[in-house]
VEXDREN-2710 file (C-alpha; in Angstrom, 1 decimal):
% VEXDREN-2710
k/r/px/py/pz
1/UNK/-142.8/-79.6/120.0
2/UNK/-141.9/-81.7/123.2
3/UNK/-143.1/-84.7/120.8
4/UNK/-140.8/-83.6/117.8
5/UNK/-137.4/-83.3/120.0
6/UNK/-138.5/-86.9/121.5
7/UNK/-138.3/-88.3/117.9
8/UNK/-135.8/-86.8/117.4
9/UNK/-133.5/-87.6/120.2
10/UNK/-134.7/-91.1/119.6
11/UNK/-133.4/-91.7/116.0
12/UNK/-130.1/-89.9/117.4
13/UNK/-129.9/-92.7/120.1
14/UNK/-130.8/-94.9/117.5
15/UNK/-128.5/-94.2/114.7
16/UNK/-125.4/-93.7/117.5
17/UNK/-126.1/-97.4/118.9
18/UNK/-126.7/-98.8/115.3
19/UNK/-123.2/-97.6/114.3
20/UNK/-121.7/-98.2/117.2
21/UNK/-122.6/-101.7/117.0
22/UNK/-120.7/-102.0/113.4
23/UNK/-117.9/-100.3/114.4
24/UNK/-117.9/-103.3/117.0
25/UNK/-118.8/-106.0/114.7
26/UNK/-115.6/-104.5/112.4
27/UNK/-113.3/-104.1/114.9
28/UNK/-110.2/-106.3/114.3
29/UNK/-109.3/-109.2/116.4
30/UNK/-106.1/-109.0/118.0
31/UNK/-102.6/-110.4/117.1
32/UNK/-102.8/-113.0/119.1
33/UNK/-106.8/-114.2/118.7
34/UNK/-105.4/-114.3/115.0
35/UNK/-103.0/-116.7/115.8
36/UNK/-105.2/-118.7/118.2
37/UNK/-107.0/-119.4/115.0
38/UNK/-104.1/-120.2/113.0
39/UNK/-102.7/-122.5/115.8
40/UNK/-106.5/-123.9/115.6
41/UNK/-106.8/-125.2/112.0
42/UNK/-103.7/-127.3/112.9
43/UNK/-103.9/-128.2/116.1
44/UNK/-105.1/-131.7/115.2
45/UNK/-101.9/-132.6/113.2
46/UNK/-99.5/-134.5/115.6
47/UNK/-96.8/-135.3/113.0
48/UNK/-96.4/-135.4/109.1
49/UNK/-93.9/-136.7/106.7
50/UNK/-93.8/-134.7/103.2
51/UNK/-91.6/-134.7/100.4
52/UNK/-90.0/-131.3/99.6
53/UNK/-88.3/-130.2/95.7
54/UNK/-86.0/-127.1/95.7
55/UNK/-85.1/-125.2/93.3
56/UNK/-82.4/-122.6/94.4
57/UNK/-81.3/-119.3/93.0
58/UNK/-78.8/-117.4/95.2
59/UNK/-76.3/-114.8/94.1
60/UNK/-72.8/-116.2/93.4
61/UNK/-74.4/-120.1/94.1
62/UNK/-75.0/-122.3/91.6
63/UNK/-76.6/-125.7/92.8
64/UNK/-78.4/-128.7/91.2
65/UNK/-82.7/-129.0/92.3
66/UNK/-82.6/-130.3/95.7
67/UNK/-84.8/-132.6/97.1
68/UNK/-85.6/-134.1/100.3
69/UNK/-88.2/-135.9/102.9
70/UNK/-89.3/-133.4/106.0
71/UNK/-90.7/-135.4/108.9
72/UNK/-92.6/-133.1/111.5
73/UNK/-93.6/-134.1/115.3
74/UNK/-94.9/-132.0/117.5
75/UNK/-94.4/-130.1/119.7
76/UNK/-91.5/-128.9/117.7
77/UNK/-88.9/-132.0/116.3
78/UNK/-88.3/-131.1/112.8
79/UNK/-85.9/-133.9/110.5
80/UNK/-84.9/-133.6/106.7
81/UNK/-83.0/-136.7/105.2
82/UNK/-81.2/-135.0/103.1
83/UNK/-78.4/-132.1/104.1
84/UNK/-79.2/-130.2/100.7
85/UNK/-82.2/-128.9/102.4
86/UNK/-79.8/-127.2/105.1
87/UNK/-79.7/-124.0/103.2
88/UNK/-83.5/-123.7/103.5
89/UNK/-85.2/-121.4/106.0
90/UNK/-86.3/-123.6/108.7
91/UNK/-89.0/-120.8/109.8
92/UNK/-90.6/-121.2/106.8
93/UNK/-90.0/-124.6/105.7
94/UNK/-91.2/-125.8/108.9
95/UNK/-93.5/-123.2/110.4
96/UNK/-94.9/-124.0/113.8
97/UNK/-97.5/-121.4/114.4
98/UNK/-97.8/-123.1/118.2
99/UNK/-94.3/-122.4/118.7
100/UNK/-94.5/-119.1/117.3
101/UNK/-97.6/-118.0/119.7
102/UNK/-95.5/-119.4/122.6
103/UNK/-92.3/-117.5/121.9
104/UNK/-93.8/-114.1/120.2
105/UNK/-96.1/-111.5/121.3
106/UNK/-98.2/-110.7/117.9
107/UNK/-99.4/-106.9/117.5
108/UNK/-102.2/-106.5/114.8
109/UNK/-101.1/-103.7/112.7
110/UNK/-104.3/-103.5/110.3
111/UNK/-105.9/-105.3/106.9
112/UNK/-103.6/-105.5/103.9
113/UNK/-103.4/-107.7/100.3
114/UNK/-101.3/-111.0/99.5
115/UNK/-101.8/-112.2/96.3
116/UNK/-104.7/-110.6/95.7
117/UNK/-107.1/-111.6/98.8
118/UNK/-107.4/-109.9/102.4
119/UNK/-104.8/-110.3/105.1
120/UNK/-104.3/-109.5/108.7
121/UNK/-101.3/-107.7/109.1
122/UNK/-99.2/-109.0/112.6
123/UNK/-95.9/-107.8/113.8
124/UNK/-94.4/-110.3/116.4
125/UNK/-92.0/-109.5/118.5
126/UNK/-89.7/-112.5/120.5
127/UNK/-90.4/-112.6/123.8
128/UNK/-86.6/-113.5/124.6
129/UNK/-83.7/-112.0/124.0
130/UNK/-82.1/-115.5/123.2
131/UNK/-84.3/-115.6/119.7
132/UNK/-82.6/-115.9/116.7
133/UNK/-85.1/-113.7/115.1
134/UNK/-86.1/-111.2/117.4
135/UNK/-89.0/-109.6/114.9
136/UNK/-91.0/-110.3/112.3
137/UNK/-94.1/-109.5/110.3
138/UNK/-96.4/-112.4/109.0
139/UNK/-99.9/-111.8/107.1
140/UNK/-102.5/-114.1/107.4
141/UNK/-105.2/-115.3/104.8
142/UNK/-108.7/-114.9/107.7
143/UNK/-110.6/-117.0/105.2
144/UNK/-108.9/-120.5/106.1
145/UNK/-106.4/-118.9/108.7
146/UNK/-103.0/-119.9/107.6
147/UNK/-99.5/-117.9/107.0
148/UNK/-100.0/-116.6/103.3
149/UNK/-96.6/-114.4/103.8
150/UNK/-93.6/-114.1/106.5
151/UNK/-91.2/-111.5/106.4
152/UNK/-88.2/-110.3/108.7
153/UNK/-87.6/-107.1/110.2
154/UNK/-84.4/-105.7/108.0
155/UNK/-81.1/-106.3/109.2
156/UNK/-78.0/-104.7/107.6
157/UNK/-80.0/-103.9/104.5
158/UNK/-81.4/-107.5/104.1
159/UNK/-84.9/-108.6/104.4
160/UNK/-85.9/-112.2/103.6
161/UNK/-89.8/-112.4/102.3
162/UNK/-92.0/-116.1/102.0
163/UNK/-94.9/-116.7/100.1
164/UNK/-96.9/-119.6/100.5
165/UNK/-99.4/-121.5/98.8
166/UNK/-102.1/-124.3/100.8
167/UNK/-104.2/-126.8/99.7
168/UNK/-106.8/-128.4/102.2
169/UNK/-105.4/-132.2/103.0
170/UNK/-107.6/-135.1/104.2
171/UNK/-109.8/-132.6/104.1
172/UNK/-109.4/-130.6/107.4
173/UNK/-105.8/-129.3/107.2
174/UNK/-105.3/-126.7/105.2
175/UNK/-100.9/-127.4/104.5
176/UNK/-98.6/-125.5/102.5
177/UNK/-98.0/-126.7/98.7
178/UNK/-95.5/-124.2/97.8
179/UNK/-93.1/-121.2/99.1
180/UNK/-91.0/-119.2/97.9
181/UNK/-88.0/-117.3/99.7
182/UNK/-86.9/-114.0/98.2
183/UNK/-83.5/-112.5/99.2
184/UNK/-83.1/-109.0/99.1
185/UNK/-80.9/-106.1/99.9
186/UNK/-82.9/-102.3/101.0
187/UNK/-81.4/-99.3/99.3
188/UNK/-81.1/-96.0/101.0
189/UNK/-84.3/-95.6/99.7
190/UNK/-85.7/-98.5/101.0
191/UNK/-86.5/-100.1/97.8
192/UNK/-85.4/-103.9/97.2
193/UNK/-82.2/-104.2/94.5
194/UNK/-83.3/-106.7/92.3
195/UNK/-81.6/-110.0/92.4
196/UNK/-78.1/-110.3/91.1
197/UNK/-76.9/-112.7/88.7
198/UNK/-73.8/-115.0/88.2
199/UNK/-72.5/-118.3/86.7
200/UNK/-69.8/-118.8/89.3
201/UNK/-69.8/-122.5/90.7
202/UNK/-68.2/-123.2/94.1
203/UNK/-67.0/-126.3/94.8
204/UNK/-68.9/-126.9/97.4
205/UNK/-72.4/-125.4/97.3
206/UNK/-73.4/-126.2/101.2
207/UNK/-70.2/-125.3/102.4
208/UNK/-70.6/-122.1/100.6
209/UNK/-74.4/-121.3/101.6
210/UNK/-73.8/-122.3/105.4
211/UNK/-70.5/-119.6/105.4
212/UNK/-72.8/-116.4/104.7
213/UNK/-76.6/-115.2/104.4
214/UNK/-77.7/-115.2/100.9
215/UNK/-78.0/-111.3/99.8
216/UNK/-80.4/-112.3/97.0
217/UNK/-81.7/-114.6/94.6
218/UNK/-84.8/-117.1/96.0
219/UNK/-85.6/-120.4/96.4
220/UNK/-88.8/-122.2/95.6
221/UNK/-90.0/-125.3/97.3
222/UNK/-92.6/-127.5/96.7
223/UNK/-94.5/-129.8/99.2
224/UNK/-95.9/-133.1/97.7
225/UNK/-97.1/-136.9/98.8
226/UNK/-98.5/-135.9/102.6
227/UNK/-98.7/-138.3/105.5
228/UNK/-100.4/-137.0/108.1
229/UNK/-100.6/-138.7/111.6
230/UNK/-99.1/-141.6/110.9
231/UNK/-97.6/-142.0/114.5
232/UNK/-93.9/-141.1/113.6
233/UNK/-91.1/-142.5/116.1
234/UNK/-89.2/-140.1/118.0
235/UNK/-85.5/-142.2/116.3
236/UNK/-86.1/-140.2/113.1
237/UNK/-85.3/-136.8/115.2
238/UNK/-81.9/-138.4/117.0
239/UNK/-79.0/-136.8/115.7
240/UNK/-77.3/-138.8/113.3
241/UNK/-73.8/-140.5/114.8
242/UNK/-70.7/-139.9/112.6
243/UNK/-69.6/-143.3/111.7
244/UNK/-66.1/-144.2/112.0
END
């Protein structure tokens, strides 16, 4: 009898130490080993120059495809030759996921879907008051650890959602090939409106963008022709003097 309750207590102590062993091995890594990783699989890229295509949607805007050169350099000098790109969100465009560990605290809130694969779901939070965006959730793709979606906390009934797309370059760096911004406005249900449409064309498109937050439409940009570490000079990130 003694015999039978050993055995028994032993598969208990088993089973409990098995199981608690995969509840370990599931457990989630924290929002900020997730961006570790993501900060990781780039950490090797000192500066880039890639050509960017728009093509622009907005409520009330009307505007021809846009096009433009980024150049990147870390740790955080961003330039685009051309001012058509200035309605573009930078966060996106140009995501630094170094600076984005340095200025935000990330809090894992659990597993979720983006374009039909797993993602980590993180909410960050800015770590200064100063921040231009003071929260945010992004969703990241564990199986090459890079930014599949980014979305902002909604403000006055707008919310601005990113999608990317990566292929691996030079293959090590897994870079984005496409994004799309979505524009939205929440009902009082919470639901997104869908995106208004309008042939109006302002004279002056920029003008017009810079002056208010799009309140929906979307913009989709492409990322082509890649030149990674090619030892860009800090003169491309000067400001540009008016001429006289």
């Amino acid at each position: 009898m003694t015999s039978t309750k050993a055995v028994k207590t032993s598969i208990l102590v088993f089973a409990l130490t098995f199981f608690g062993q995969l509840a370990q091995s599931q457990k989630l890594p924290s929002g900020a080993e997730v961006l570790q990783k993501v900060v990781k699989g780039v950490e090797g890229v000192q500066d880039y120059e890639v050509s960017l295509e728009a093509d622009v949607h907005l409520e009330r805007v009307r505007i021809p495809r846009a096009k433009a050169t980024m150049y990147f350099k870390k740790p955080d000098k961003v330039h685009f030759d051309s001012p058509s790109i200035a309605m573009m969100p930078r966060e996106g465009v140009a995501f630094n996921s170094a600076a984005v560990l340095e200025q935000y605290t990330a809090q894992m809130i659990g597993e979720d879907t983006v374009q039909g694969k797993k993602a980590f779901k993180l909410q960050l939070a800015a770590k200064a008051a100063t921040a231009r965006l003071r929260q945010l959730f992004i969703w990241v793709n564990p199986e090459n650890w890079t930014i599949s979606r980014l979305q902002t906390i909604p403000h006055e009934g707008r919310i601005l959602t990113m999608d990317f797309s990566y292929v691996l370059q030079d293959g090590k760096y897994w870079m984005p090939v496409a994004l799309t911004a979505s524009f939205g406005i929440l009902d009082e249900g919470g639901m997104r409106r869908p995106q208004a449409d309008s042939s109006s064309s302002p004279e002056t498109p920029l003008d017009q963008m810079q002056m208010r937050t799009p309140r929906s439409g979307s913009i989709t940009i492409t990322y082509s022709d890649y030149k990674i570490n090619v030892g860009l000079s800090d003169e491309i990130f000067k400001p540009q003097q008016n001429k006289q």
